[in-house]
C-alpha positions as CSV (number, residue, x, y, z in Angstrom):
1,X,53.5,-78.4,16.4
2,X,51.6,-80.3,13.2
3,X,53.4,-80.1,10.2
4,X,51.7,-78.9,7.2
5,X,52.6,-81.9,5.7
6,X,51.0,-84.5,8.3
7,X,48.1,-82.8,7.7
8,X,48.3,-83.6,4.3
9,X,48.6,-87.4,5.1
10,X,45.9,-87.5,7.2
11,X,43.5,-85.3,5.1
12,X,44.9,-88.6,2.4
13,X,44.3,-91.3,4.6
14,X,41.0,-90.1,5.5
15,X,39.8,-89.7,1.6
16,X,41.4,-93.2,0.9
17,X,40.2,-95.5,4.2
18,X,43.9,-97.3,3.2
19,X,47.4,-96.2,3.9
20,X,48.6,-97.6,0.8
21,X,46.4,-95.8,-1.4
22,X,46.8,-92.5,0.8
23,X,50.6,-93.1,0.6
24,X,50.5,-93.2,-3.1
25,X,47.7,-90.0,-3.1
26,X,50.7,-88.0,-1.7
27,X,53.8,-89.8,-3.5
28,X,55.8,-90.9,-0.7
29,X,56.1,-94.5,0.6
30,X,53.5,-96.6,3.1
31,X,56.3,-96.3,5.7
32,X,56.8,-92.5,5.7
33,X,53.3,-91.7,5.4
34,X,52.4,-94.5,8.8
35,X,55.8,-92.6,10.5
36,X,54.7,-88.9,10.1
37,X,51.0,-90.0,11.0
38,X,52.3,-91.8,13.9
39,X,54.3,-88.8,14.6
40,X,51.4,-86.5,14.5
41,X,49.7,-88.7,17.1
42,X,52.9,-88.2,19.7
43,X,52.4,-84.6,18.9
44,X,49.0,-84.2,20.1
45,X,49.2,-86.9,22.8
46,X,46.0,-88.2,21.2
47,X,44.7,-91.2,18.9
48,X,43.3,-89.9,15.8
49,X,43.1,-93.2,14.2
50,X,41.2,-96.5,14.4
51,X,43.8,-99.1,13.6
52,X,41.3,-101.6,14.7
53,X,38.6,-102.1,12.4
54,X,38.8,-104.0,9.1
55,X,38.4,-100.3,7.3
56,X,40.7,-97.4,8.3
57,X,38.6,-94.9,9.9
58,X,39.6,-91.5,12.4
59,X,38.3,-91.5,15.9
60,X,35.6,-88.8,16.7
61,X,39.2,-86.6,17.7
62,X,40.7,-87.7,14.5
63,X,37.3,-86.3,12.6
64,X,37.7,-82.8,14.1
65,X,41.2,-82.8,13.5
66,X,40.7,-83.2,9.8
67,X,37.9,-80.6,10.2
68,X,40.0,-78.2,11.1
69,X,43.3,-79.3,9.1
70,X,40.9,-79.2,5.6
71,X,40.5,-75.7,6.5
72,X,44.4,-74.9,6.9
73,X,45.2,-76.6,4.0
74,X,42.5,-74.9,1.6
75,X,43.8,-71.1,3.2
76,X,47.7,-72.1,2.4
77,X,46.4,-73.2,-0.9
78,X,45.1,-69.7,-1.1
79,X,48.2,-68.0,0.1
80,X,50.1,-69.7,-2.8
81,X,47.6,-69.1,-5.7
82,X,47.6,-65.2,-4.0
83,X,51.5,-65.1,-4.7
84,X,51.2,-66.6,-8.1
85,X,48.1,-64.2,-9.3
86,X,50.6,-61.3,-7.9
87,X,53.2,-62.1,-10.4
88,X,51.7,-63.8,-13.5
89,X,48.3,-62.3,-13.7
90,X,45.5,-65.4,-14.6
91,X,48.1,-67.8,-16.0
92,X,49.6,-71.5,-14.5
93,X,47.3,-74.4,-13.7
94,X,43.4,-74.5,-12.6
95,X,42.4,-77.9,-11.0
96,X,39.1,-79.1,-11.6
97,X,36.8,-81.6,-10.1
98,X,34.0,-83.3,-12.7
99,X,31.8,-86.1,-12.1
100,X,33.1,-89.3,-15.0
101,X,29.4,-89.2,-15.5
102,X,29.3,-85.5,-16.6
103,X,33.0,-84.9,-17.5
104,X,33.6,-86.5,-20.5
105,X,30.3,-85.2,-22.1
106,X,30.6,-81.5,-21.1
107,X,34.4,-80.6,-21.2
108,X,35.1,-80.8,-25.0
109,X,32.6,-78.3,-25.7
110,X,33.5,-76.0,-23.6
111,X,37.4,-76.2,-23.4
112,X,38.4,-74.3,-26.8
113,X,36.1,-71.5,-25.4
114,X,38.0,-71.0,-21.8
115,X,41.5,-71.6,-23.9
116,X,40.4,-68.9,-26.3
117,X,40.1,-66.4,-23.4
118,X,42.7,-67.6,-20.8
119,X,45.1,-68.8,-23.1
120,X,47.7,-69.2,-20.4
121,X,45.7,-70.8,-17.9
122,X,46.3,-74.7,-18.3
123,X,42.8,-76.8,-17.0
124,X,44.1,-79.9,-14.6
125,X,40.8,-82.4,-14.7
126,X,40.7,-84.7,-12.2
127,X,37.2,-87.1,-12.2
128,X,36.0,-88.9,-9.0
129,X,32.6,-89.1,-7.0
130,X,31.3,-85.7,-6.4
131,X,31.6,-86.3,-2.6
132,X,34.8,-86.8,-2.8
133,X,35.6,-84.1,-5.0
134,X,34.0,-81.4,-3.1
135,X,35.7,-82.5,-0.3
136,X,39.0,-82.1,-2.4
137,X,37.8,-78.3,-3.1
138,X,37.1,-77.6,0.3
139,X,40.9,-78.9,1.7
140,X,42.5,-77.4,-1.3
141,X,43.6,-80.0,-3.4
142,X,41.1,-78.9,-6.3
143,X,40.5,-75.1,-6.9
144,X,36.7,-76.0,-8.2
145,X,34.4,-78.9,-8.9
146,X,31.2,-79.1,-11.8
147,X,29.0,-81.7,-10.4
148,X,25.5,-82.8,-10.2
149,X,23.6,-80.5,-7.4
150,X,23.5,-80.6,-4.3
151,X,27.2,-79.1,-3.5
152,X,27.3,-79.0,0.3
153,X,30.0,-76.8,1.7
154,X,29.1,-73.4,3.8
155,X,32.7,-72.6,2.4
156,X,32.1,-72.8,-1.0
157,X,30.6,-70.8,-3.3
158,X,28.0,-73.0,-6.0
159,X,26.4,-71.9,-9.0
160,X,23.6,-73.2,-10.5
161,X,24.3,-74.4,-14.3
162,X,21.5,-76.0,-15.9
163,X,19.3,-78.8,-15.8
164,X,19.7,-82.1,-17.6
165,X,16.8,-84.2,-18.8
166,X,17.8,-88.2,-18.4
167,X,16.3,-90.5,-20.7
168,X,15.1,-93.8,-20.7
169,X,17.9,-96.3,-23.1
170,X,16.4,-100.0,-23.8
171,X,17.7,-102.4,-26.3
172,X,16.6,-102.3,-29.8
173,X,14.4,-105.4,-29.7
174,X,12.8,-104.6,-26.3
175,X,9.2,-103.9,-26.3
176,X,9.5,-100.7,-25.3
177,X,11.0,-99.6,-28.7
178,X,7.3,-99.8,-30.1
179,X,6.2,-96.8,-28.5
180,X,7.5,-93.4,-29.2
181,X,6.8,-92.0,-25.9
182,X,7.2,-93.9,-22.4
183,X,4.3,-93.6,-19.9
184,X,5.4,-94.5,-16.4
185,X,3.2,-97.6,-15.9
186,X,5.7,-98.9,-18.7
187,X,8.4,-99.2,-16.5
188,X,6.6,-101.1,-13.5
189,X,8.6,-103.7,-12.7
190,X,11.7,-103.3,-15.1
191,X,15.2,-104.0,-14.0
192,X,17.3,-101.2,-14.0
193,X,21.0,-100.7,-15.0
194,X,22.4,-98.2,-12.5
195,X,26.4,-97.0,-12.0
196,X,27.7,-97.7,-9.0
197,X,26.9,-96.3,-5.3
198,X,28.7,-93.3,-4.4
199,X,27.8,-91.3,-7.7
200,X,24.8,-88.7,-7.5
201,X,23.4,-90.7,-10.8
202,X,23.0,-94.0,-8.8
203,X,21.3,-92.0,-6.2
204,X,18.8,-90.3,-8.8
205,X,18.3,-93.8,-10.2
206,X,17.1,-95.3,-7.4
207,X,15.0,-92.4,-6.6
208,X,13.2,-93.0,-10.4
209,X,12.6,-96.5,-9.6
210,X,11.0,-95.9,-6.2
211,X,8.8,-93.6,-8.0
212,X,7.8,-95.5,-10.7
213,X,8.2,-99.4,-9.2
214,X,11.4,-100.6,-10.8
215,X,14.2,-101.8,-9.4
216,X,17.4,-101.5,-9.5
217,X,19.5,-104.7,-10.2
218,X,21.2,-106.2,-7.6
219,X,23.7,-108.2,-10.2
220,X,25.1,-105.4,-11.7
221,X,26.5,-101.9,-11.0
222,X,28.4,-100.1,-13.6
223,X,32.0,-98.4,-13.5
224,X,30.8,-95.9,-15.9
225,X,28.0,-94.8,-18.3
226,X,29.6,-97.0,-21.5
227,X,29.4,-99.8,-19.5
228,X,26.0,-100.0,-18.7
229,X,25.2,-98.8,-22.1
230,X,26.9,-101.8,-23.4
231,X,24.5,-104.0,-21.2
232,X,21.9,-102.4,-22.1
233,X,22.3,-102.9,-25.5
234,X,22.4,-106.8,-24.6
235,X,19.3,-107.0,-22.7
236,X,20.3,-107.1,-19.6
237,X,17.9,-104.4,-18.3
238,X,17.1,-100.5,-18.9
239,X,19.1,-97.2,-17.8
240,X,18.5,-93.7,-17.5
241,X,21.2,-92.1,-18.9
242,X,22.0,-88.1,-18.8
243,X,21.2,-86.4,-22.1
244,X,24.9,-85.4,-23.1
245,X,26.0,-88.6,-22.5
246,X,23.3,-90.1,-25.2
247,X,24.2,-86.8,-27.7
248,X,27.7,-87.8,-27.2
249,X,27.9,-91.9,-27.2
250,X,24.5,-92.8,-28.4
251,X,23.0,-90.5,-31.0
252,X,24.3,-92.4,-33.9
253,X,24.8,-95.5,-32.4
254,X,21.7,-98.4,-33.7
255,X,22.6,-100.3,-30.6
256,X,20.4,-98.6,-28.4
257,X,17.2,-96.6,-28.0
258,X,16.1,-94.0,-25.9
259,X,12.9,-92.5,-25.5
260,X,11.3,-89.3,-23.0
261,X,9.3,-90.6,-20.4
262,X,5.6,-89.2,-20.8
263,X,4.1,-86.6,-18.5
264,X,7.0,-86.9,-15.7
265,X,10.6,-84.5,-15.3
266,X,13.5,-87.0,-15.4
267,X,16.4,-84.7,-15.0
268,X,19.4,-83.9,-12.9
269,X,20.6,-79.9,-11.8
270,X,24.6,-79.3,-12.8
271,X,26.2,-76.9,-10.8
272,X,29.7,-75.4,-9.9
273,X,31.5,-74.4,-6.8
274,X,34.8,-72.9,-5.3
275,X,36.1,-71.9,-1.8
276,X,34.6,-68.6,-1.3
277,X,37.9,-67.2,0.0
278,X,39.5,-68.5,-3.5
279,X,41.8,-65.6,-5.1
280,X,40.8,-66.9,-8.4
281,X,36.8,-66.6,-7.8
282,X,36.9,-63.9,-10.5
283,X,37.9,-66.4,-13.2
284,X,35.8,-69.1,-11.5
285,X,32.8,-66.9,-12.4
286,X,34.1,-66.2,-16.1
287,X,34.3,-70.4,-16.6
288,X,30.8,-70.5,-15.1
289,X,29.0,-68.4,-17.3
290,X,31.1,-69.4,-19.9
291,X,30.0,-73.2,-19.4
292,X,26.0,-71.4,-19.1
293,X,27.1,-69.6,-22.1
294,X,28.0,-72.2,-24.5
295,X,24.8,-74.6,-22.8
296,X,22.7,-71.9,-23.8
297,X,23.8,-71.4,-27.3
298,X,24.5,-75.0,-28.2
299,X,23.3,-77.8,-26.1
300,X,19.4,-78.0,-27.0
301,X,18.8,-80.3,-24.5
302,X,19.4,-79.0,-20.9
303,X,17.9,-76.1,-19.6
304,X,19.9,-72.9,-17.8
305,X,18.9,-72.4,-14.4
306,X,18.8,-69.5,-12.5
């Protein structure tokens, strides 16, 4: 029979595409990780991995597998966090997903309030692409992700959070630092700073320029939200950049502008999720509204949704 621990690997190697990054995911060596995949392949009598192609990819087989094992990790997951509700009440460690787009920008605020009420929980934050971290969530490895919407996952539970307005950042001496307010026809044509493929933003991005006839810049993708702030502060082009990230990293900063774009909703929908099944759901809710809570009361510039 699988081991509970092959399935591990392969749920790893599948996240990774590389056994040496999926080896160091699970913290044993390239070797034991290839052995006990290799072993799980004599096991079923099947292939469930593409050795062939430049990129490690499953085979159709090798898919469903990992369909299937997601779902046997995320219910031992449950079994454990069951036990460990049993006997210490709402106490030990809560992983959670965040986009590094969102993360940095949200968490601080809101932190001191969950520690306040749960003051023997311990909050494990672990930031990645929001594909990726839902699909953490869903095989166990993270009890719940806050992400920009959509969350897809009949298994999980989402919440709606609130909506964030994203604004337009330009250098100081660009033209567009005469006008108080953007119309669209200003950005015809612009090159646009975007983060890298893979993040919701970058998709959002280049959903605004389609819109309005920009274009995102084929020379450059930023790591992270500083980083294209930092070009855009050189000239190099424009961004649109979430709202708590300019409160947080821009608001007294002269390196930078930012202006609202006239007559047109520029924003992105936060939301948060858990498997449904999850013991802790109950506390899950709590840090929801908690996180709606705090928006509601302090952050002036996104909007609750319902």
């Amino acid at each position: 029979m699988p081991t509970l621990r092959q399935l591990r690997y392969l749920a790893a190697l599948a996240q990774e595409r590389h056994f040496r990054k999926a080896a160091e995911r699970v913290n044993v060596t390239q070797p034991t990780l290839s052995t006990q995949l290799q072993e799980l392949e004599r096991t079923l009598q099947a292939s469930l991995i593409d050795r062939s192609a430049k990129t490690v990819t499953l085979t159709p087989l090798g898919q469903e597998v990992l369909n299937r094992a997601q779902r046997v990790l995320a219910d031992v997951q449950d079994i454990v966090d069951l036990a460990a509700a049993s006997q210490h009440g709402i106490s030990g460690t809560v992983k959670l997903g965040v986009a590094p787009t969102l993360g940095p920008y949200l968490l601080p605020f809101v932190v001191p309030g969950l520690h306040a009420r749960y003051p023997d929980l311990k909050l494990y934050v672990r930031e990645g692409k929001p594909v990726e971290l839902q699909e953490q969530v869903k095989s166990g490895q993270l009890d719940l992700v806050v992400s920009p919407l959509p969350i897809n996952g009949a298994e999980l539970t989402t919440i709606p959070l609130f909506r964030e307005p994203l604004l337009v950042a330009f250098a100081p001496d660009d033209p567009l630092a005469q006008k108080p307010k953007l119309k669209k026809t200003d950005l015809a044509g612009r090159n646009v700073l975007a983060i890298e493929p893979g993040h919701h933003l970058h998709d959002k991005v280049r959903e605004i320029c389609d819109t309005f006839g920009a274009h995102i810049s084929r020379d450059y993708e930023g790591t992270s939200l500083d980083t294209l702030r930092l070009m855009v502060g050189m000239g190099v082009g424009i961004a649109f950049l979430p709202a708590l990230y300019i409160r947080s990293e821009i608001s007294n900063r002269g390196e930078v502008e930012v202006r609202e774009l006239e007559a047109a909703s520029l924003h992105r929908h936060i939301g948060i999720a858990w498997r449904e099944r999850s013991v802790n759901a109950a506390v899950f809710e709590d840090i929801a509204q908690e996180i709606r809570t705090f928006a509601q009361d302090n952050l002036h510039e996104v909007t609750l949704l319902n």
